[in-house]
C-alpha positions as a printed Julia matrix, in Angstrom:
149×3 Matrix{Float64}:
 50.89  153.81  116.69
 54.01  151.39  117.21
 51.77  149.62  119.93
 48.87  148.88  118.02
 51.73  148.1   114.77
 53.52  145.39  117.75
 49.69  144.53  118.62
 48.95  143.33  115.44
 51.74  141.8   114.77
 51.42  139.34  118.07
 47.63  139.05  117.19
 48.42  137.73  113.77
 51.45  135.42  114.66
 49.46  133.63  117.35
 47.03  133.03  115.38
 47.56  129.86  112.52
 44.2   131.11  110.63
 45.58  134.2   110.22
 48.99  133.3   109.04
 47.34  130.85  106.42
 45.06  133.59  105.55
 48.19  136.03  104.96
 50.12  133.35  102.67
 46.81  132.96  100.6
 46.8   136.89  100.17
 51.14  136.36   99.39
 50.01  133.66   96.78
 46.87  136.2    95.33
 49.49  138.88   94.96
 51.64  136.49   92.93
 49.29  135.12   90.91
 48.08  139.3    90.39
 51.88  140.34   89.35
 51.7   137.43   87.0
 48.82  138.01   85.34
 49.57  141.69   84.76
 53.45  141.67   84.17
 54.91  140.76   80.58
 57.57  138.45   81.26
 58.28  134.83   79.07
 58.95  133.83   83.19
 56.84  133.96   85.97
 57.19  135.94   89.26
 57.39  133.98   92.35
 56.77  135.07   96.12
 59.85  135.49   98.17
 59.22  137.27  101.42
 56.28  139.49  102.97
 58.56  142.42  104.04
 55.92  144.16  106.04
 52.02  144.52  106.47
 51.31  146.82  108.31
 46.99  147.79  109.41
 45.51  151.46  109.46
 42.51  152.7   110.25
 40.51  151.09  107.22
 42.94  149.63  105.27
 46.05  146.81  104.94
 49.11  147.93  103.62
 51.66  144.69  102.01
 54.85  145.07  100.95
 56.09  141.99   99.5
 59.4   140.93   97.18
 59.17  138.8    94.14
 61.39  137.03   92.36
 62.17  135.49   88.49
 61.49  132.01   88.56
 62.23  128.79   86.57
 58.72  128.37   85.56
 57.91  130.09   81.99
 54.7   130.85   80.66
 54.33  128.31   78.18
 55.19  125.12   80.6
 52.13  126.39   83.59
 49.42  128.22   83.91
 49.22  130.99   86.2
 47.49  129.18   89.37
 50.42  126.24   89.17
 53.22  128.61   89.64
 53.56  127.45   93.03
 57.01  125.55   95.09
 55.64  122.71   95.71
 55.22  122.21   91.58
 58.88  122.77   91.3
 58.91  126.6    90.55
 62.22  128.35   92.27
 63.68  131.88   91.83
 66.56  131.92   89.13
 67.23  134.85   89.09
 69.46  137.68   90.82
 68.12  141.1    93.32
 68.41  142.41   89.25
 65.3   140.45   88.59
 63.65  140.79   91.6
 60.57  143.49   91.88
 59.1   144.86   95.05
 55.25  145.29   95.4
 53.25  147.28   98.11
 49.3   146.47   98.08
 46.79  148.63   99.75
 44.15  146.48  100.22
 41.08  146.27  102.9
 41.43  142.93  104.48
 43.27  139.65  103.7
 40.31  137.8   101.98
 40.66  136.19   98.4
 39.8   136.73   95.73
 40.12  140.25   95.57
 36.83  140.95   93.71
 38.72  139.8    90.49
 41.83  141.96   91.42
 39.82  145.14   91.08
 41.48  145.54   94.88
 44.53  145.64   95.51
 45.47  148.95   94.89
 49.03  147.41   93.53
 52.44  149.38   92.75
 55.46  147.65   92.01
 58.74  148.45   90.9
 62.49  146.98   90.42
 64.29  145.71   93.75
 67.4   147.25   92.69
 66.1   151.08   92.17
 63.44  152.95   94.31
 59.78  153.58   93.66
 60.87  157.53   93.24
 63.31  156.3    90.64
 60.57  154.52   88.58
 57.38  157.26   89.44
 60.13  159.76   87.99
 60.91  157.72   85.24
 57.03  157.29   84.12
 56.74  160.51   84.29
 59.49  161.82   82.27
 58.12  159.53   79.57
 54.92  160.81   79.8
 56.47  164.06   78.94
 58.26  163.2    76.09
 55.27  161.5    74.95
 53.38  164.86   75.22
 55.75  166.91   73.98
 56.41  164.84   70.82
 52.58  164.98   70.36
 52.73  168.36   70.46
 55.4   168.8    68.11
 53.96  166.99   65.35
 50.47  168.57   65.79
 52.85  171.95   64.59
 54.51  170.45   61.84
């Protein structure tokens, strides 16, 4: 397994198509994060932190951070560096997002794929699946309670 992971990993830095190909998929992810997270700022790519291939599928884990660039100065596909868009913000602002996704093409379908999970830099993914779930609960339970009364 570690050869073909140290495999890949020559294959794709040798190879300039690839790494373009790879920043596209960075900037797709961004541009994904944005569209889906509620923020008056924008997310902006900061580092690919691993992708690693499987047997069918791409796993990305990549960090995002806060930037200067708010929603009501750019649209989503501007939110770029070279338009002047920088990370403001602190590892307390920053989230971390792993994609499972089957190849490095973009668009992805219109983000039907990636299968995309991200969560605050500064707590772990257990952390926030535990927290959704507790909510859940309490959701369910409060439900119930007035369904009694």
């Amino acid at each position: 397994m570690i050869t073909k992971l140290v495999m890949f990993i020559l294959c794709y830095t040798g190879n300039g198509k690839a790494i373009d190909k790879l920043l596209d998929f960075d900037t797709a992810v961004q541009d994904w994060v944005n569209e889906n997270y509620i923020s008056s700022f924008y997310y902006l790519f900061s580092v690919r932190i691993s992708t690693v291939k499987w047997s069918d599928f791409y796993s990305s884990e990549i960090i995002l951070h806060l930037s200067n660039c708010s929603r009501s100065d750019f649209p989503i596909d501007m939110v770029r560096k070279k338009n002047g868009c920088s990370s403001i913000g602190s590892t307390d602002d920053a989230i971390i997002c792993t994609a499972l996704h089957r190849g490095l093409h973009v668009p992805f379908q219109k983000y039907m794929e990636p299968l995309l999970q991200c969560h605050k830099a500064n707590s772990s993914a257990t952390f926030e699946a535990e927290k959704k779930i507790l909510l859940h609960w309490k959701l369910a339970y409060a439900s119930l309670i007035s369904g009694l009364e």
